[in-house]
C-alpha positions in Angstrom: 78.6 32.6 -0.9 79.8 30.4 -3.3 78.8 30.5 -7.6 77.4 26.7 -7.3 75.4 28.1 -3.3 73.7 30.8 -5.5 72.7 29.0 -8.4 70.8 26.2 -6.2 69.1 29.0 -4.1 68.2 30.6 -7.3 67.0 27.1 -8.4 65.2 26.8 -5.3 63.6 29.9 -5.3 62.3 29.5 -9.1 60.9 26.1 -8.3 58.9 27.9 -4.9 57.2 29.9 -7.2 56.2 28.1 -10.1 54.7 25.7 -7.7 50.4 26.3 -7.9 48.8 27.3 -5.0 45.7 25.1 -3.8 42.9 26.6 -4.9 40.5 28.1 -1.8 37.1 26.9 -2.9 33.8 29.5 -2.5 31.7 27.6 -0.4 28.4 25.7 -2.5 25.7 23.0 -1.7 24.5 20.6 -4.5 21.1 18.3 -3.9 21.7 14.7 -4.9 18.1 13.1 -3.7 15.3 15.2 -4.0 11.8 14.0 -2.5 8.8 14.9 -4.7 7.0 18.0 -4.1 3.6 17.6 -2.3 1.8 19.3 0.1 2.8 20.1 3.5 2.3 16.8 6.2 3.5 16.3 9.6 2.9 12.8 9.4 4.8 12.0 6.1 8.9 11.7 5.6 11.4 11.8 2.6 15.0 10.7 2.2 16.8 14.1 0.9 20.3 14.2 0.5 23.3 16.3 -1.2 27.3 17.4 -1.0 28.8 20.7 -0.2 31.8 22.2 -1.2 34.8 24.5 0.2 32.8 23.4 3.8 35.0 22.5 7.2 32.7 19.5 8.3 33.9 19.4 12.0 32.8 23.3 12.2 29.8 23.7 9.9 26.3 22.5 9.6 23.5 21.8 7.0 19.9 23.6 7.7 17.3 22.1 5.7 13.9 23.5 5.2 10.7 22.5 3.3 8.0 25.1 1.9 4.5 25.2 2.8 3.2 28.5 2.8 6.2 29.4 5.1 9.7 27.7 5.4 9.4 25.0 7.7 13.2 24.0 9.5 13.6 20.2 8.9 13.3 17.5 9.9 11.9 18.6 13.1 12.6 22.2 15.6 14.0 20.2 18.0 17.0 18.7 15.1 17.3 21.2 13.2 21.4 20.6 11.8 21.7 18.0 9.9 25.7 16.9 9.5 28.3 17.3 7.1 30.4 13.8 7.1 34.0 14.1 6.1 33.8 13.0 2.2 31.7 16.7 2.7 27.9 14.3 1.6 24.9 15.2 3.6 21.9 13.2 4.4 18.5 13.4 6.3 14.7 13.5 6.2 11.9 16.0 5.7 8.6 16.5 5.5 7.1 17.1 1.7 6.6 20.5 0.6 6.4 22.3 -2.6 10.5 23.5 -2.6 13.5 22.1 -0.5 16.5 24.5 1.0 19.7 23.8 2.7 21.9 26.4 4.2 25.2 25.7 5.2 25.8 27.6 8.7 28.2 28.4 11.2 27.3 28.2 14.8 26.9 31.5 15.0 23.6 30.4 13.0 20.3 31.2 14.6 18.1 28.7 13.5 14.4 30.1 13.3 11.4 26.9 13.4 9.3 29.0 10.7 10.3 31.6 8.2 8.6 33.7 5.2 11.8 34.5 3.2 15.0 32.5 3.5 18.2 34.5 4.8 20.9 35.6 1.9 24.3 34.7 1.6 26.4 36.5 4.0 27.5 36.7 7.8 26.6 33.1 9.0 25.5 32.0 6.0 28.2 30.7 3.7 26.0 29.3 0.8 22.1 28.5 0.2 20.4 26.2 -2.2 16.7 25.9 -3.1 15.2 23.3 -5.5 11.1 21.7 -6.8 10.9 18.6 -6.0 9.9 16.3 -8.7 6.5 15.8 -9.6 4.9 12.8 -8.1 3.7 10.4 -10.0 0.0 10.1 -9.9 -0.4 6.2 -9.1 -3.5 4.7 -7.6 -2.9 4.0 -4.0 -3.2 0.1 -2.9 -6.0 -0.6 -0.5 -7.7 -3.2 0.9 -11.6 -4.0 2.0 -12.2 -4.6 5.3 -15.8 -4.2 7.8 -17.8 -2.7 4.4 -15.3 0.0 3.8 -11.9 0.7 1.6 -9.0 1.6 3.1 -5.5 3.0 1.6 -2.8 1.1 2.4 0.3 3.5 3.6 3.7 3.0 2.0 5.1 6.3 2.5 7.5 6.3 5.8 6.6 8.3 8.5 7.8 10.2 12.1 4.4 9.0 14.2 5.4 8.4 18.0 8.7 10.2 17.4 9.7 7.8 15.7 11.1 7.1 11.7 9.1 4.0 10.4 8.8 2.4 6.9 5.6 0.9 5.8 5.0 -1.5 3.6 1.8 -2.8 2.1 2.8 -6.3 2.3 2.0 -5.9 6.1 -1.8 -5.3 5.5 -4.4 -8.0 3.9 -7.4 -9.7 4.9 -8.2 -13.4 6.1 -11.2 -16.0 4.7 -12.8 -14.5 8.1 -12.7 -11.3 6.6 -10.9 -10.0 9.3 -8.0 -7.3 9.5 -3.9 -8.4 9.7 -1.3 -5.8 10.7 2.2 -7.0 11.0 5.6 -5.6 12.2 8.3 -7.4 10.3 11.9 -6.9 9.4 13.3 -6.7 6.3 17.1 -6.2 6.2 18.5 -4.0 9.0 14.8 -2.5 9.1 11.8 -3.0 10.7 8.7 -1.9 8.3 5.1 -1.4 9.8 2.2 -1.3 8.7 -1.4 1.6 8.1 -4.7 1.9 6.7 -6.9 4.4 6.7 -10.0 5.1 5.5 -11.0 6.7 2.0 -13.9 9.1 3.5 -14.3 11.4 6.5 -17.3 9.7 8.8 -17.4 13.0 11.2 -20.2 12.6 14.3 -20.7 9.8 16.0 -19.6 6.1 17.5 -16.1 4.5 16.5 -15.9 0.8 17.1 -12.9 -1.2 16.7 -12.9 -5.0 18.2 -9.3 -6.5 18.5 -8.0 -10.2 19.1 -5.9 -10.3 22.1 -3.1 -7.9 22.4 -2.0 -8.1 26.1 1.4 -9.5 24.8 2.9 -7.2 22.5 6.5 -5.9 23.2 7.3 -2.6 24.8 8.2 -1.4 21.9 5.0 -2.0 19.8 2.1 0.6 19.5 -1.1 -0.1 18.2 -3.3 2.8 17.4 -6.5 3.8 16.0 -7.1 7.2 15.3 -8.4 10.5 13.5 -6.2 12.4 11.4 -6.9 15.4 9.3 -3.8 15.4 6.4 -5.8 19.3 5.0 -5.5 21.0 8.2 -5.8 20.9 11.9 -4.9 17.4 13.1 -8.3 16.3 14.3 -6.4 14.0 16.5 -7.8 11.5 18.6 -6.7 7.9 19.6 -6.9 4.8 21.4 -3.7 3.3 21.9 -1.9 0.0 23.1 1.6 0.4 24.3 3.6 0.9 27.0 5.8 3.1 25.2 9.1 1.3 25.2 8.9 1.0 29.4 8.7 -3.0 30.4 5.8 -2.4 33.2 3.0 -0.3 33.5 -0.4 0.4 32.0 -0.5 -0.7 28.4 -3.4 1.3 27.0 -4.4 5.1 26.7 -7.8 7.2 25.7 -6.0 10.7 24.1 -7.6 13.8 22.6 -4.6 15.5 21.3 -2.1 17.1 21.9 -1.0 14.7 24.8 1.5 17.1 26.6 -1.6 18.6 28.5 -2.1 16.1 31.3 -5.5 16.2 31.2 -5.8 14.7 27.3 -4.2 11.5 28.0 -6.3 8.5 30.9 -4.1 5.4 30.8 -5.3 1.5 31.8 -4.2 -1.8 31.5 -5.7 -3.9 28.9 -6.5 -6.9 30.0 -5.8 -10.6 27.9 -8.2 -11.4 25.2 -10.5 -9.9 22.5 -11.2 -6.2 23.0 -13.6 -3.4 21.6 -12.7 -0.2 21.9 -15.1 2.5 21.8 -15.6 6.4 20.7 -18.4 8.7 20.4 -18.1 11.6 19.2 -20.4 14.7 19.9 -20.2 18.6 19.5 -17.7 19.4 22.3 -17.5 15.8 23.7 -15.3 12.4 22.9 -16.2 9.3 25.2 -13.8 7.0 24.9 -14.7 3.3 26.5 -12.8 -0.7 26.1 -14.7 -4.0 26.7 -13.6 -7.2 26.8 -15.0 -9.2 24.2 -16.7 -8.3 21.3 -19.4 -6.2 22.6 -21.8 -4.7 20.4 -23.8 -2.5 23.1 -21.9 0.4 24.5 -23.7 0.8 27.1 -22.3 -2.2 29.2 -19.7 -1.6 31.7 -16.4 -1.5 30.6 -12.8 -2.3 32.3 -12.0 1.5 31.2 -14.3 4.9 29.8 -13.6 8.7 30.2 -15.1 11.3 28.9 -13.3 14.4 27.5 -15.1 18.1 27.3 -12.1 20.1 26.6 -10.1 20.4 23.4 -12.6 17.9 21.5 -12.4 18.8 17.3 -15.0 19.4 15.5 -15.6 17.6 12.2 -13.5 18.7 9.0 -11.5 16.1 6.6 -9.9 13.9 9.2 -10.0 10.2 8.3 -9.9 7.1 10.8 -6.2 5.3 10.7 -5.7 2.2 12.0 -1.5 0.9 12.5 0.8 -1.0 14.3 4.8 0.5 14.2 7.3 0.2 16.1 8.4 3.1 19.0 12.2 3.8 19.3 13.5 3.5 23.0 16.8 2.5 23.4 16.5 0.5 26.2 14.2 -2.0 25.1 13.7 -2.5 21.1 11.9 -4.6 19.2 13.4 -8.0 19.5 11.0 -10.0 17.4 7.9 -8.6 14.9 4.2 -9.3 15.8 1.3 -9.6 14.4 -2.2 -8.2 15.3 -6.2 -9.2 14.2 -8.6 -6.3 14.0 -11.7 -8.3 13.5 -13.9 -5.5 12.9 -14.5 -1.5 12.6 -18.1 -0.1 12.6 -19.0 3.1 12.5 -22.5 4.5 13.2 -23.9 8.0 13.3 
């Protein structure tokens, strides 16, 4: 070999090494949208949102989890990865609780529903984060008076039906009549819905809520009026109009929850005009009944009634809710917003 072949090699050679190495980053997770801490609610969603580093997005996953009591696996058991996109930022929804976690896995992961400790780093879990959430800011609620009673207007979003809606307050108000308005409208690339719900628990006795005619809603609307206990079991019980996203069928149901069982949910057709819907509600017993028209004697025949002995709550700090949001089916969505009239609730013991 040549003088002038060896001193390029050696050239070469010097140059390899002096060039630096990329550096192999230890895998970390960073929260960039915290929701504010608050008590545990299946019916209430936040945005939450953060970036990793030294993560392979096409191979790894986020696991997010909210604290109440125990770690609960966001936003739901049935989704519980949440997806690294390639400039490595994450992005999803959870319930409130009083701390926030993400993990970021492998798919070796085993991803439990509930938890009392969160796993370590190690095995196939390259990093874990925990953070509070900011305090919430103690602001009074908007409501609105309607039938001799206040109601708090909902603005938080929420996953009722199965569904992610946003609610906003300018959806709810009253008319000279003094009756109810709920509207569906869209806002941007968003439809937003609207909630009330009452102030008090009422407990024992009969529900009635009279309706203008709501025979023509979209397949995608649901309007429901229901109990709901925020504190602790659900309490749940509803009368609903909706055909669920499907373009025939019966458009009403009578449900003591949970509605998987067969035998909690009677579905009817709802017939064109006003409508008052009926509940009474005894120790161990829910009678559910519609009219049509504004009928203030339950004890007329109705176009539907059932009565329900099994699975009926008992009393604790469930409060009525009245909306109108918007179900998700992919098939048929919302193609224009609505409007409905509640022209009055009553409640007596």
């Amino acid at each position: 070999m040549s003088f002038i072949n060896c001193t390029v090699c050696c050239l070469l050679l010097a140059l390899s090494a002096c060039r630096p190495r990329k550096e192999v980053l230890e895998p970390s997770i960073e929260f960039t949208l915290l929701p504010p801490s608050g008590e545990g609610s299946p019916d209430k969603l936040h945005a939450i949102e953060g970036r990793v580093a030294g993560a392979l997005p096409d191979r790894q996953h986020i696991v997010l989890f909210a604290r109440s009591g125990l770690w609960w696996v966001q936003p739901t058991a049935d989704r519980p990865l949440t997806t690294i996109q390639p400039d490595l930022r994450w992005k999803s929804s959870t319930h409130p609780g009083s701390a926030y976690a993400a993990l970021l896995v492998t798919p070796d992961y085993h991803v439990p529903t509930t938890t009392e400790k969160l796993p370590p780093k190690g095995g196939a879990v390259l990093a874990v984060a925990t953070a509070e959430g900011p305090a919430l800011a103690r602001t009074a609620p908007k409501s609105v008076h309607f039938s001799g009673y206040d109601w708090e207007i909902r603005e938080a979003a929420s996953d009722r039906g199965g569904t992610r809606n946003q609610y906003d307050a300018g959806n709810v108000w009253t008319d000279r009549n003094g009756f109810l308005h709920l509207r569906v409208l869209r806002q941007g690339d968003t439809w937003t819905s609207a909630e009330v719900s009452l102030t008090r628990s009422l407990g024992y006795g009969s529900y009635r809520f009279v309706t203008s005619d709501v025979s023509q809603l979209e397949p995608a609307i649901v309007l429901s009026f229901f109990t709901w206990d925020d504190a602790g079991p659900p309490r749940e019980m509803d009368i609903e109009i909706s055909r669920w996203g499907e373009s025939a069928g019966k458009n009403a149901q009578f449900v003591v929850q949970p509605y998987v069982v067969p035998a909690n949910v009677v579905r009817f057709p709802a017939p064109a005009g006003p409508l008052t819907h009926w509940l009474r509600w005894e120790p161990g017993r829910a009678v559910f009944k519609t009219n049509r028209g504004s009928i203030s004697d339950p004890r007329l025949e109705g176009i539907a009634q059932h009565a329900f002995t099994s699975g009926v709550p008992s009393p604790g700090k469930e409060m009525v809710h009245m909306n109108l949001y918007v179900f998700d089916n992919k098939s048929n969505p919302l193609r224009k917003g609505c409007e409905v009239i509640i022209e009055k609730f009553e409640h007596l013991p």
